[in-house]
N, C-alpha and C positions, 0 to 999 in steps of 0.2 A: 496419555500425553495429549494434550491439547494441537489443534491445529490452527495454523499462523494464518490470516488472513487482511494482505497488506491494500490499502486502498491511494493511490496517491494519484498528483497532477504536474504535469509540467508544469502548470503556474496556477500563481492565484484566483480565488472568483469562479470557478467552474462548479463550483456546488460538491466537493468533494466530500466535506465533512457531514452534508444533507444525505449524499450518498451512503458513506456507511456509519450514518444512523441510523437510516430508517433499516438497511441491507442488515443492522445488526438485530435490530428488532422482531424483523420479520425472521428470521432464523432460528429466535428465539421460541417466536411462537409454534416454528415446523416443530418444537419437542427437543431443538439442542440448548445446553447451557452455554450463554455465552457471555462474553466480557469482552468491553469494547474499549479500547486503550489509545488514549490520545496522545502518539507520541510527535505531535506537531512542537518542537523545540524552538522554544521562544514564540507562538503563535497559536495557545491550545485554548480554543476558547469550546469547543466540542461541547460541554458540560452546560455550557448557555440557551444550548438547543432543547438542552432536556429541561430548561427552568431553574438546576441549580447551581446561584449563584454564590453562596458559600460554602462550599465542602470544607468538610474538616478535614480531611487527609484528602496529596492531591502525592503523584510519583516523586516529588523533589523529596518529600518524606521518608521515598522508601530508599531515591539515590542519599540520601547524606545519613541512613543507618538511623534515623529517628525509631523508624518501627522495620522490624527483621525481615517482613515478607509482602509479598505483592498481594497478598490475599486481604491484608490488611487494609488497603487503601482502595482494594474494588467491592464499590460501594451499590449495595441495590437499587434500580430503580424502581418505583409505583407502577409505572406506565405498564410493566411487561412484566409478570415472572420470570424467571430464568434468567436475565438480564441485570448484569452487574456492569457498572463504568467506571475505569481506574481516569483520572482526570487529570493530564498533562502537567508538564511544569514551565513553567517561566522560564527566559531565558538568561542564565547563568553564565560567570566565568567556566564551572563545571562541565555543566551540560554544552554547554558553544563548543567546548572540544573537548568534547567523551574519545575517548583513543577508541578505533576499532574494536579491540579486545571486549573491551568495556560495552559496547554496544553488543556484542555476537552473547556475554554473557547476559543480558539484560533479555534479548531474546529468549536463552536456554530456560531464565526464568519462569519469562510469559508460556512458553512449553510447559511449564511443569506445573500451571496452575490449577486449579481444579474445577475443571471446564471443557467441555467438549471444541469450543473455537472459539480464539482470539481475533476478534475484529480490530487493526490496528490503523487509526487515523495519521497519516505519514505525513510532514509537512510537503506542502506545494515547493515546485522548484529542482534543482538538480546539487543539493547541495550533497556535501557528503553523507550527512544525517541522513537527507529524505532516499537518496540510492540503497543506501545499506540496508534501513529500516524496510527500504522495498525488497530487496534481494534475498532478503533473511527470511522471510516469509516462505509457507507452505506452497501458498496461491499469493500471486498479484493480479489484483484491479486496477488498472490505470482508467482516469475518467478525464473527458474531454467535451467541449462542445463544439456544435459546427462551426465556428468561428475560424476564421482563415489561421489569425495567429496563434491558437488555442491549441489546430490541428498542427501547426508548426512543431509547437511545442511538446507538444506527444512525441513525433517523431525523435526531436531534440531528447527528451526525458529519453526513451526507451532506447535511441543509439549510445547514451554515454551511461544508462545504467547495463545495457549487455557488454562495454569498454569495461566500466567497475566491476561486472563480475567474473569478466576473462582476468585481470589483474588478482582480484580475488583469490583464483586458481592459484596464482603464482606464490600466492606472499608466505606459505609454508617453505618453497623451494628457495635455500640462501642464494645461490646462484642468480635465481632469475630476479631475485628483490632490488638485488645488486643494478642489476641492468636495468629493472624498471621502476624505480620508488622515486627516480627526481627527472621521468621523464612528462611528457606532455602530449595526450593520442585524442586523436581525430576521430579514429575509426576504428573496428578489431583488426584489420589489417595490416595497420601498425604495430599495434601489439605485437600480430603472428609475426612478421618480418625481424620485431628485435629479437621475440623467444627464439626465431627459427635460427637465431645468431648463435647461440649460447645453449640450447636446451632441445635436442633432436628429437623429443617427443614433447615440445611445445605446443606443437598443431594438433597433436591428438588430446591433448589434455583440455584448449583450448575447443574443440568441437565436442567432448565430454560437457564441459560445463555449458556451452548453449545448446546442448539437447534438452535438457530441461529448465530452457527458459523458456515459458510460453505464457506471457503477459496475457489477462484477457480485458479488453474495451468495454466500458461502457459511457455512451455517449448520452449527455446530460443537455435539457435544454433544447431538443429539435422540434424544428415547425416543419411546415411542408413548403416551407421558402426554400430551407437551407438544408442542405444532405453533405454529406460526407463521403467518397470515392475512396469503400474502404478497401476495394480492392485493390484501391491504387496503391492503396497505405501499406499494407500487409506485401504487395510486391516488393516496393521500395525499403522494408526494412529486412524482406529474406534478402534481397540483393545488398544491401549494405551492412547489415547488421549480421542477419545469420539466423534471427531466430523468428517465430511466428506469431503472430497478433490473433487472437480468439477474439470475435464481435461478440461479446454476453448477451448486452440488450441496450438499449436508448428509452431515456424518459422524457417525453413530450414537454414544450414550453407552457407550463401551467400556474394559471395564476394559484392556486390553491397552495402551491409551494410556499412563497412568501407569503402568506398567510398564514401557514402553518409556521414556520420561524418567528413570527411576530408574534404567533401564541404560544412558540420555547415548546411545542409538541413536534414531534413526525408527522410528515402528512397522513402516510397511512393510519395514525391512528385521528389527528384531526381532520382529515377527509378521505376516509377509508371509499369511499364511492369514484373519487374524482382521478382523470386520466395516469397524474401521474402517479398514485398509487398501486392502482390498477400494474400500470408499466414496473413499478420497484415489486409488485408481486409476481411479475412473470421471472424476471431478474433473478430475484432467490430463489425460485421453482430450479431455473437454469445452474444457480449456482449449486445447489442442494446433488443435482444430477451430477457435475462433478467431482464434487467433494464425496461420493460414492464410487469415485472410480480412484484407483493408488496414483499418488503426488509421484513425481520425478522426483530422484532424491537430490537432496542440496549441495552440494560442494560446500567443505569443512573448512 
């Protein structure tokens, strides 16, 4: 069974989709199979990076039953053996509102592909899509740059997806769905305070599911202007949130980046010499050391 590998942003523009390309590439080359799956819904241009601009099969193929299986539509690339890219789809009446179910299956699938890790491009933002698609993953990458509003934004993405997946928890229990499906939460504290209404092993079920949230950071874009107070971060979301920020790694502000985009390659393979290559290899080193230690398991 394949391992889920979620990479997303508070918001647009932070080099996310640079991120796990190259993060998929270079995984590939450590010796694992992997497939990189752009589930940016309604914004999946992931495939432009690699140069191709026509695919013959892209995911809309596999949601509307054209062809039976995801194995179908993850397509090789040149640039890397072991490396296949399922290529997102446009955004649809469908896909705009995949019911939850429908998404938790569409996961179980990407599990069951034949591949040691799914690299998944998640769209930027905090919409329902981009949370769940984060949530449902093995491991989450959340990426940010030092930018005041950026870092905002992380905070913002990473308190209302540990809110999505305390609700999460619930939405098995008819009782608690009741009390909380046409509600509106700020914070997990709200949460605990209606479950602790209704459901006297709310709190425990609720500190069950953010034990194994542990988002991990990488910070995209830093110079030696501008830094990040990740301690500050990592306090402010065990105090408000509940769960814990892992700093992975930071990739230096380098021209070689867009350069590489411009020539629809990864940098590491169009400038395998230059800083930020260098930095997306220490990255995967770091990621690789995790993904050898057992995942927290998921709440179903």
């Amino acid at each position: 069974m394949a391992t889920i590998i979620s990479v997303a942003s508070g918001k647009g523009g932070v080099g996310k989709s640079v991120v796990a390309g190259n993060l998929a590439v270079l995984l590939a080359r450590r010796g694992k199979r992997v497939i990189l799956a752009d589930l940016d819904v309604g914004g999946a241009d992931l495939h432009i990076l690699f140069g191709l601009f026509h695919p013959l099969l892209t995911l809309t193929d596999f949601l509307s039953r054209r062809v039976d299986s995801l194995e179908a539509v993850a397509q090789p690339l040149e640039i890397c053996p072991g490396l296949r890219l399922i290529v997102g789809t446009g955004e649809t009446l469908a896909t705009a509102n995949m019911p939850y179910a429908k998404k938790k299956r569409l996961i179980r699938r990407l599990k069951e592909v034949d591949a040691d890790l799914v690299v998944v491009d998640v769209g930027a933002g905090t919409s329902y899509h981009a949370l769940d698609f984060f949530l449902m993953a093995d491991r989450q990458l959340a990426v940010a740059t030092p930018d005041p509003t950026s870092v905002l934004d992380l905070y913002r993405f990473i308190k209302l997806a540990a809110i999505r997946r305390v609700l999460s928890a619930f939405l098995a229990r008819d009782a608690m769905s009741d009390a909380l499906s046409d509600r509106d939460f700020s914070s997990v504290e709200e949460v605990l305070e209606v479950a602790g209404k209704t459901d006297a092993a709310g709190r425990a079920l609720v500190e069950e599911a953010l034990k194994s949230f542990r988002p991990c950071l990488i910070l995209n874009r830093v110079s030696g202007r501008s830094r990040v107070n990740t301690l500050q971060l990592r306090k402010l979301l065990q105090k408000y949130v509940g769960g814990d920020l892992t700093v992975l790694g930071d990739v230096p502000d380098d021209e070689a980046v867009e350069r590489s985009v411009r020539s629809f390659l990864p940098v590491v393979d169009q400038a395998p010499e230059s800083p930020a290559a260098a930095a997306f290899n220490r990255i995967a080193d770091a990621l690789m050391l995790q993904l050898n230690e057992p995942a927290a398991p998921q709440p179903i």
